[in-house]
C-alpha positions in Angstrom: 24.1 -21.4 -26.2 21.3 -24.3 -26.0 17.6 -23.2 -25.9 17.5 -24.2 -22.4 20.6 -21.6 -21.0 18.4 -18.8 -23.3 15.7 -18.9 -21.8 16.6 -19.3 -18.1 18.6 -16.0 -18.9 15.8 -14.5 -20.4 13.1 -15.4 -18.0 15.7 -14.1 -15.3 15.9 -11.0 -16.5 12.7 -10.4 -17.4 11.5 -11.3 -13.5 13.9 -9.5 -11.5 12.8 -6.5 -14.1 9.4 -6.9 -13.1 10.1 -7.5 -9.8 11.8 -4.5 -9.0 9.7 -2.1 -10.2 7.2 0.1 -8.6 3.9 -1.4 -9.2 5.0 -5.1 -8.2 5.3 -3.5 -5.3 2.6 -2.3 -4.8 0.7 -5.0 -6.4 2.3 -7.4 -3.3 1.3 -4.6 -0.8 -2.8 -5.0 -2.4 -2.3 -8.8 -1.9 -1.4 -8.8 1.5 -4.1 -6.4 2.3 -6.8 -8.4 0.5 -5.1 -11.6 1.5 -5.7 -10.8 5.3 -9.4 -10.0 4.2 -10.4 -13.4 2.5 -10.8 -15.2 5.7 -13.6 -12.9 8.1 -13.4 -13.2 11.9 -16.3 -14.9 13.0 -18.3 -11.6 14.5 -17.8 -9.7 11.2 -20.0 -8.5 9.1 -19.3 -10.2 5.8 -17.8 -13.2 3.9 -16.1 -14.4 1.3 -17.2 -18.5 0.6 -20.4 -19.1 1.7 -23.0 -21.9 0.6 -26.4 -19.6 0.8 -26.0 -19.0 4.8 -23.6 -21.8 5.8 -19.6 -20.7 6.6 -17.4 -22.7 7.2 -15.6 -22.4 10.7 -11.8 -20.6 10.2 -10.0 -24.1 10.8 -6.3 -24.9 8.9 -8.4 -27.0 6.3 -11.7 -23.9 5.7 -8.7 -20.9 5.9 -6.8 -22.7 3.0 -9.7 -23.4 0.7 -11.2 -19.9 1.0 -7.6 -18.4 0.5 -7.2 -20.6 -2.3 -10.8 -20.3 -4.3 -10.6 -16.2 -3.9 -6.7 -15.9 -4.6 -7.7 -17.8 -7.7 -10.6 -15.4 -8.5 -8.3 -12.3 -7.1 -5.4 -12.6 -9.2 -7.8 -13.2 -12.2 -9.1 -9.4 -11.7 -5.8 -7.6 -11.5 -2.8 -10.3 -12.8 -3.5 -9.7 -16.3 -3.2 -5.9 -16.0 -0.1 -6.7 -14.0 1.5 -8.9 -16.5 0.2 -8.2 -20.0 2.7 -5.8 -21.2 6.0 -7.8 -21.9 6.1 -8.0 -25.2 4.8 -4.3 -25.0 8.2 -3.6 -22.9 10.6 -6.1 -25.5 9.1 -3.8 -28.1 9.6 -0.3 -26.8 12.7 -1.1 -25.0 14.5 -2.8 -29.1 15.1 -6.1 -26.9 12.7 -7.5 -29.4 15.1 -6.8 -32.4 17.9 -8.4 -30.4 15.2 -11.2 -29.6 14.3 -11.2 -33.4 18.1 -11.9 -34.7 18.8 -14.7 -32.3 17.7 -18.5 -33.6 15.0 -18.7 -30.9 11.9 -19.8 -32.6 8.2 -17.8 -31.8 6.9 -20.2 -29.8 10.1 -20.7 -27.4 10.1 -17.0 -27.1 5.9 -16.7 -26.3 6.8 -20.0 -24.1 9.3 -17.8 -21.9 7.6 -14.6 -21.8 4.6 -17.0 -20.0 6.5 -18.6 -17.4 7.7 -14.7 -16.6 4.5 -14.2 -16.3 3.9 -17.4 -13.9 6.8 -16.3 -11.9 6.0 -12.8 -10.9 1.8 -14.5 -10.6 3.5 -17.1 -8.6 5.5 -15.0 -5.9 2.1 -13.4 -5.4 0.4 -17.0 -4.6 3.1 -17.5 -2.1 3.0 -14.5 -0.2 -1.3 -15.4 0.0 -0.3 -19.0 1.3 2.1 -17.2 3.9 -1.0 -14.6 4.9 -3.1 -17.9 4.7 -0.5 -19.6 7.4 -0.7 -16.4 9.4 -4.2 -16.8 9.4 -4.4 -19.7 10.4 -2.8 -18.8 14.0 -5.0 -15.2 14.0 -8.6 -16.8 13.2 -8.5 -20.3 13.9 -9.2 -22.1 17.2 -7.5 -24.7 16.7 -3.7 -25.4 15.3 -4.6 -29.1 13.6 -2.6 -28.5 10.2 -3.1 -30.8 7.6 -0.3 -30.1 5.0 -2.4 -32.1 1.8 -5.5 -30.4 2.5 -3.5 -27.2 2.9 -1.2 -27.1 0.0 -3.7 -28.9 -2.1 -6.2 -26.2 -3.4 -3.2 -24.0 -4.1 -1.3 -26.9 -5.8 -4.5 -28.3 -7.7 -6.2 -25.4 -7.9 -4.6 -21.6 -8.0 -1.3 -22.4 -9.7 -2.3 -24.0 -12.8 -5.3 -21.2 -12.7 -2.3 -18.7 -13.4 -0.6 -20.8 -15.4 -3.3 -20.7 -18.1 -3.8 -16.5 -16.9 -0.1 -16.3 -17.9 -0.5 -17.8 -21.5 -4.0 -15.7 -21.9 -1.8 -12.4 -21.1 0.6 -13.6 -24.0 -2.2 -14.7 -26.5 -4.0 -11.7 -26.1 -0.2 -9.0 -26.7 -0.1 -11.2 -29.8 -3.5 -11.4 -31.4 -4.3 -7.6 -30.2 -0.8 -6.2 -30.3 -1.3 -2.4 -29.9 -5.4 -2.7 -29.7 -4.9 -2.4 -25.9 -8.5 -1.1 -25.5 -9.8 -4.2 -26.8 -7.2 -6.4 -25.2 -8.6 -4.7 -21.8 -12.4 -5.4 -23.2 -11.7 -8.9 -24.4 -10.7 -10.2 -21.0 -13.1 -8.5 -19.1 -15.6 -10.5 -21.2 -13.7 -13.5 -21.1 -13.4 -13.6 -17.5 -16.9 -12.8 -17.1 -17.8 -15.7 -19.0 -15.6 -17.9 -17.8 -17.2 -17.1 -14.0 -20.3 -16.7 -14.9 -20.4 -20.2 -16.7 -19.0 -22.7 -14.3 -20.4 -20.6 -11.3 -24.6 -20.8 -12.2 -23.7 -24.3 -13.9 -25.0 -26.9 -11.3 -23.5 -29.7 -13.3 -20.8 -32.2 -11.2 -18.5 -32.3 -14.1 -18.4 -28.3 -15.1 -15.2 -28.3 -13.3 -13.4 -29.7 -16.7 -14.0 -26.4 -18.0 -13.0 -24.4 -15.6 -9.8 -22.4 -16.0 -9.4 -21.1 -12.2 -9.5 -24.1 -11.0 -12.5 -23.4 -8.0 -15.7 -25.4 -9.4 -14.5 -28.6 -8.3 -13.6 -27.0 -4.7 -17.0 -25.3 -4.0 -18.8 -28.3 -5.5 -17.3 -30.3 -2.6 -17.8 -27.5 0.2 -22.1 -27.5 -1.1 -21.9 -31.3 -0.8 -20.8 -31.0 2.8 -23.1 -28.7 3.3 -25.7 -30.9 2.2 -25.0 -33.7 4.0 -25.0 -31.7 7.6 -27.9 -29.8 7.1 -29.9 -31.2 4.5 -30.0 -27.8 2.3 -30.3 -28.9 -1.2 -28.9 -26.7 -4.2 -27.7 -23.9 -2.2 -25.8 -21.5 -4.2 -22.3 -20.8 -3.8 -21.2 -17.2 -3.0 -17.7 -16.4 -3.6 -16.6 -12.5 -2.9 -17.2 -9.9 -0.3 -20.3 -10.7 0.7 -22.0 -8.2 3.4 -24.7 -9.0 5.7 -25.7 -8.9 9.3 -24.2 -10.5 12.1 -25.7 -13.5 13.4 -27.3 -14.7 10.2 -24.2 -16.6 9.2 -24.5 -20.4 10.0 -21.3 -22.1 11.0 -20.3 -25.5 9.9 -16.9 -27.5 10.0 -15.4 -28.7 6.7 -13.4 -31.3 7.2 -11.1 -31.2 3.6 -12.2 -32.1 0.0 -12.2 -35.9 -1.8 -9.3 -35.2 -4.2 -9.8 -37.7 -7.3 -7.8 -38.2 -10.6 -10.3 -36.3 -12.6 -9.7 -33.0 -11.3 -5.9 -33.3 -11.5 -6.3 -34.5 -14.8 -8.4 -31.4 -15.9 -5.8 -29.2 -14.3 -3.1 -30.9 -16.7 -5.4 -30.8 -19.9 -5.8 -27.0 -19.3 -1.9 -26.2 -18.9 -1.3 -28.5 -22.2 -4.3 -26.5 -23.3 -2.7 -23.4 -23.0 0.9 -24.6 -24.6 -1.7 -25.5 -27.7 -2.6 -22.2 -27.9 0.6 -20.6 -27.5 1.7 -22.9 -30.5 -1.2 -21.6 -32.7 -0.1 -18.1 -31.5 3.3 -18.3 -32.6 1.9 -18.5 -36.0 0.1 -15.1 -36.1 3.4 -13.6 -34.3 5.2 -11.2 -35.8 8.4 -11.3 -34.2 8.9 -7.6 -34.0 8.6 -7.1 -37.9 6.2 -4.2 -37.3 6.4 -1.6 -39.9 6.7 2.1 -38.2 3.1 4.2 -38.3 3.8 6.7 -41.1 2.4 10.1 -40.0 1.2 12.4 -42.7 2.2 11.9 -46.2 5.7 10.8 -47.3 8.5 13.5 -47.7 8.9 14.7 -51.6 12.3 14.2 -52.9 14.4 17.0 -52.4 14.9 17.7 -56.4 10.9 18.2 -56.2 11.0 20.7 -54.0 10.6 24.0 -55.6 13.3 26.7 -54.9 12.2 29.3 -52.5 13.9 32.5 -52.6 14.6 34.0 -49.2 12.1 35.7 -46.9 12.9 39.2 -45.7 11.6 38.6 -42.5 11.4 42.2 -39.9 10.5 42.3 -36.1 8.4 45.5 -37.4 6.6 43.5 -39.7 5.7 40.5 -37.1 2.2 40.9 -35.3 2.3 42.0 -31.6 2.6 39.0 -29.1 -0.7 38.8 -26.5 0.0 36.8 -24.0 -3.0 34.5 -22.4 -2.1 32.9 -19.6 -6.3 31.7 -19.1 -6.5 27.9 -18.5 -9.6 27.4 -21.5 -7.4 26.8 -24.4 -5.0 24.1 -22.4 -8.5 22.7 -21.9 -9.7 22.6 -25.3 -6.3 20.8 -26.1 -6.3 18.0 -23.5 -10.3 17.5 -24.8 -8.8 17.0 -28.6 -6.1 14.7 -27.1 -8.9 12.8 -25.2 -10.9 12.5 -28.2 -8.2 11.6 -30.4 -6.6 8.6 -28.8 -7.6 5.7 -30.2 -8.9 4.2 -33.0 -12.1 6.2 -34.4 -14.5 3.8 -35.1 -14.2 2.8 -31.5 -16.5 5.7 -30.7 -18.8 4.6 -32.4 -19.1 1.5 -29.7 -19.0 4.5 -27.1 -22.0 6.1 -29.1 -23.8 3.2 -29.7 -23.8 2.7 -25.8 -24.6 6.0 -24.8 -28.0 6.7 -27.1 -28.9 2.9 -25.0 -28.7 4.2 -21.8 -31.3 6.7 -22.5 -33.8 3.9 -22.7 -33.1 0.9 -21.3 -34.6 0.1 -18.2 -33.0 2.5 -15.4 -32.1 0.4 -12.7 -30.0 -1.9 -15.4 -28.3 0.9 -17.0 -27.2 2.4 -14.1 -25.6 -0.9 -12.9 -24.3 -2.4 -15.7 -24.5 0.3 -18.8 -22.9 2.8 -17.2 -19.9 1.6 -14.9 -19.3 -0.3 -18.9 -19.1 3.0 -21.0 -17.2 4.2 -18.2 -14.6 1.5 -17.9 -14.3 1.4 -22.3 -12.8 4.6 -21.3 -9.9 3.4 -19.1 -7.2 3.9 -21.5 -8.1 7.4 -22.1 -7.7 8.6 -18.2 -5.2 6.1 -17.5 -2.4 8.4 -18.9 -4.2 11.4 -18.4 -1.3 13.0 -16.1 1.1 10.7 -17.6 1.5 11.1 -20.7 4.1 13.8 -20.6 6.4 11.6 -19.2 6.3 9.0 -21.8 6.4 11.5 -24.5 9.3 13.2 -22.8 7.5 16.1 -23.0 7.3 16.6 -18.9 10.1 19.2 -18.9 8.3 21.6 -20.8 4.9 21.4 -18.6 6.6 21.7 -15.4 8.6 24.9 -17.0 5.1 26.1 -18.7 3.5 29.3 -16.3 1.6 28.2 -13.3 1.8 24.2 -14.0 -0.4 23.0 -11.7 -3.3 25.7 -11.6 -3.3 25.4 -15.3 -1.7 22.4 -16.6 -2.1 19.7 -14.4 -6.1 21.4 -13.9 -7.0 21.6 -17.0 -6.1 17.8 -17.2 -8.4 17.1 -14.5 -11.1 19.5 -15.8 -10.7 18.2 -19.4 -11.4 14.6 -18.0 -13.5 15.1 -15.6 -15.8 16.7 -18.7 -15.5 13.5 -20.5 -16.8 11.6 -17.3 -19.5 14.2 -16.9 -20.6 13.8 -20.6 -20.6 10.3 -20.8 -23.0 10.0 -17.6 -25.4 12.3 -18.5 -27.8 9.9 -20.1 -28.1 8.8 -16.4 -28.1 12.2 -14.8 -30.9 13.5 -17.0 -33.0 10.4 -16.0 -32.3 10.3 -12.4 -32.8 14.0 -12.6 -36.3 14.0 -14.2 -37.4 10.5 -11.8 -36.6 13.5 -9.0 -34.2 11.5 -7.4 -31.5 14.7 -7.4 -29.0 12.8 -4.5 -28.5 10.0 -6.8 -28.2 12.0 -9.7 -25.5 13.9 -7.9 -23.6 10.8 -6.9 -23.4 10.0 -10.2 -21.6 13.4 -10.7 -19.4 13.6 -8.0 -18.5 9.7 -9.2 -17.5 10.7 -12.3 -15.2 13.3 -11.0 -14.0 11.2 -8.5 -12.8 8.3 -11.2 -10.6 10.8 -12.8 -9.0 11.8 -9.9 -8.3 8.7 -8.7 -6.6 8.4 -12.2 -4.6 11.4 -12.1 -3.8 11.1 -8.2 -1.9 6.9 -9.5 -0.9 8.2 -12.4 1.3 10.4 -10.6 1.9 8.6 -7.6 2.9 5.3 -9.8 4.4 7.1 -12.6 2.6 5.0 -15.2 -0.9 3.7 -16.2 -0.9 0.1 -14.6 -2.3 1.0 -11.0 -5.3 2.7 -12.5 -6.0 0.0 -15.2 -5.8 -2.9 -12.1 -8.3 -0.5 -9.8 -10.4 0.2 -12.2 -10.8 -3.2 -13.6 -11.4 -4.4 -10.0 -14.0 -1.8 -9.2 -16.2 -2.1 -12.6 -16.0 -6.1 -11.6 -16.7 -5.7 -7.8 -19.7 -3.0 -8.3 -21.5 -5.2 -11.3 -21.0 -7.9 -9.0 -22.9 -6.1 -6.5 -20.4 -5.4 -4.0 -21.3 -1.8 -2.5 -18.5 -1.4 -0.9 -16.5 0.0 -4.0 -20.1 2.0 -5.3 -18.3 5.3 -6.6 -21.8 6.2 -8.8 -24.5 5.8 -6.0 -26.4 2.5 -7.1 -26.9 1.1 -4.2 -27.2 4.0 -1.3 -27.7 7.9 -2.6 -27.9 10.1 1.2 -26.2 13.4 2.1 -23.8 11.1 4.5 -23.0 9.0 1.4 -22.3 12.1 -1.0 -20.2 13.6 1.7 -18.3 10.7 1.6 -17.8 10.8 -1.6 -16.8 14.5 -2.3 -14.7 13.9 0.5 -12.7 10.7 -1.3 -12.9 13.6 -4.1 -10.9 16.3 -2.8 -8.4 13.6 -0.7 -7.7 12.2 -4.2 -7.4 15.5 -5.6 -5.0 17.1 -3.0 -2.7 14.1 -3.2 -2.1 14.9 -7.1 -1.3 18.1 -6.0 0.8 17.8 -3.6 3.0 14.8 -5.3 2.9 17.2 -8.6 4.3 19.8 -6.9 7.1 17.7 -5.1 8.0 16.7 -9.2 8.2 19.7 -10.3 10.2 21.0 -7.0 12.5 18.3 -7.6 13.8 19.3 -10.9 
């Protein structure tokens, strides 16, 4: 069978695998409801792409740009999460010992795990251009539909954009491999970076080294509005954006100048990204992983010391006590909290935590914290899950009182950890007086590990949670408080209520879908 027939078979299978499981779902349900989002009526209260207080009006030619420049930025905060676990899967699953013994070379088989990855990105882009067509009739005042200026920025723009995110996701399994705490941290910082640069940049040409694909779009959107109104380096907003009604100026954007350049940067980053798959290949390991020894190796059995036979008597055995309290389940899931991951990594945790006790307060509340808190995503992620992939759920749903003590002590255990890890910020809010705040940041922490035990069970695994979280700690640095779960930008009794009220919603789903489980045994 050529290479060719291989790997259509393989990225078939892999696909309809992804696509037909639970979070892909899910993960097209999120789209549609952001989708619907990225273009505002013209009386709401917020916006997505806006050049400092010019919006464009919702035309065919404005609803496709904005779709396109924040599904491009969208699908950059939750695709990786989505599609960063094949060769994970390959490896778990033994198809990568099949893989291994077939004559497909490293990068052929890195080449089709990224256009999996493209695929499942891909039928996510589409179903935005469909919510963007939709649009079009639900916000627009007129029908005019020009199909180049339509298709364009999602042609141009968003599909080689997840093109290079698909390679990334691939890189990153390869050169990590089991380091998924500092796979999740590396991208973080890379897409940081990667926004940060080419968004402040006011250089023309900065789109060359963009990766998603929007410089070049915005640029032309501020030139327009610069001609029309005579506003000279207004910035670019891009995001949920809140403000009040009426301060919004309207203007009408009438398409962008498409030029060679920017199609040819779009190519030199896809070829870009086949470059680095080639180097990858290299550093592969093609499922040639040695298994983790635990312990010290087994003695030969002709070194093992003849043992005569124990007289063991049920007289002789201490007297059972049975303790059915919920403190020692706690200690356990605490050590198991601990103990997952590599060791030295707490030492990044520590480092982190003596520094929010005295940098400035304001910074450390908006970016220290919601930082130590999301280096911690792979610890709560399988926090009610973990039984499951251990096959080790049978036994906790038997065990006495499962959800008063098991499934509680889970949420106590972690909520602990939250608490812990906040309390450079407690103490300090505490001590400034400002006891609401200082509360919010509380209740936030218990909230976060609810949410991650309530998707845990509801999904069944740990990729909802890692997406959400991802997308919150992006959203709140990014000053969006909309998603503020710690109280950095509004600390009130309304606010808290609302939060303890998220709290117990969060918590009394858990329950109720554990109990179904366990029922359903």
């Amino acid at each position: 069978m050529s290479y060719t027939l291989r790997a259509q078979s393989m990225i078939k299978a892999d696909f309809l695998q992804r696509s037909r499981s639970y979070i892909f779902l899910m993960t097209l349900l999120v789209s549609v409801c952001f989708a619907y989002t990225f273009v505002p009526p013209m009386n709401a209260i917020y916006t997505t792409v806006r050049v400092g207080k010019y919006v464009g009006k919702p035309d065919a030619v404005w609803i496709a740009h904005a779709t396109a420049i924040m599904a491009s930025t969208f699908l950059w905060l939750i695709g990786f999460y989505v599609v960063s676990n094949g060769i994970k899967r390959d490896r778990d699953t033994g198809v990568g010992q099949i893989v291994a013994t077939t004559s497909i070379t490293n990068f052929q088989y890195l080449l089709t795990k990224t256009l999996s990855n493209f695929l499942i990105l891909a039928s996510i882009v589409s179903l935005i251009m469909v919510m963007a067509v939709a649009l079009v009739f639900l916000r627009s005042e007129s029908y005019h539909f020009d199909i180049i200026q339509f298709t364009f920025p999602y042609l141009l723009g968003v599909f080689p954009s997840i093109f290079c995110l698909s390679a990334i996701a691939v890189v990153f399994e390869v050169w990590f491999g089991r380091q998924v705490v500092l796979m999740n941290i590396g991208f973080f910082f890379l897409f940081v970076a990667l926004l940060g640069n080419v968004n402040v940049n006011t250089n023309p040409n900065m789109f060359w080294f963009d990766a998603l694909g929007t410089k070049f779009l915005m640029n032309n959107i501020s030139q327009v509005v610069e001609q029309q109104f005579q506003s000279v380096n207004e910035k670019v907003n891009v995001g949920f954006i809140f403000g009040q009604k009426g301060t919004f100026q309207y203007f009408t954007y009438q398409g962008t100048t498409w030029t060679w350049a920017y199609a040819l940067s779009r190519l030199l980053w896809i070829v870009g990204m086949l470059g680095v798959l080639f180097l990858t290949a290299f550093r592969f390991d093609r499922f040639d992983t040695p298994p983790a020894v635990v312990g010290k190796p087994k003695k030969a059995e002709k070194d093992i010391p003849k043992r005569t036979p124990l007289d063991i008597r049920l007289a002789n055995l201490p007297t059972v006590s049975p303790a059915f309290g919920i403190l020692p389940l706690v200690r356990t899931e605490l050590k198991l909290l601990l103990r997952k991951g590599a060791r030295w990594f707490w030492l990044v945790n520590l480092g982190l935590w003596v520094a929010l006790w005295f940098i400035p307060l304001p910074f450390a509340h908006l970016f220290g914290l919601p930082a130590l808190l999301f280096l911690q995503v792979n610890r709560w992620a399988d926090l009610s899950t973990k039984e499951r992939f251990h096959d080790t759920h049978y036994f906790m749903y038997a065990a006495y009182k499962p959800l008063q003590r098991v499934l509680l002590s889970q949420i106590i255990a972690g909520a602990l950890l939250a608490v812990v890890l906040s309390l450079p910020m407690i103490v300090r809010f505490a001590f400034e007086g400002d006891i609401l705040r200082a509360l919010s940041i509380v209740v936030g922490a218990k909230l976060l590990v609810s949410v991650a035990v309530m998707s845990g069970i509801v999904t069944g695994g740990t990729r909802f949670f890692e997406i959400v979280f991802f997308f919150l700690t992006y959203m709140l640095v990014s000053g969006a408080s909309v998603v503020d779960y710690l109280g950095i930008f509004q600390a009130n009794l309304a606010y808290l209520g609302v939060q303890i009220g998220l709290l117990v919603g969060s918590l009394g789903i858990a329950f109720a879908m554990r109990r179904q489980e366990i029922q359903g045994q």
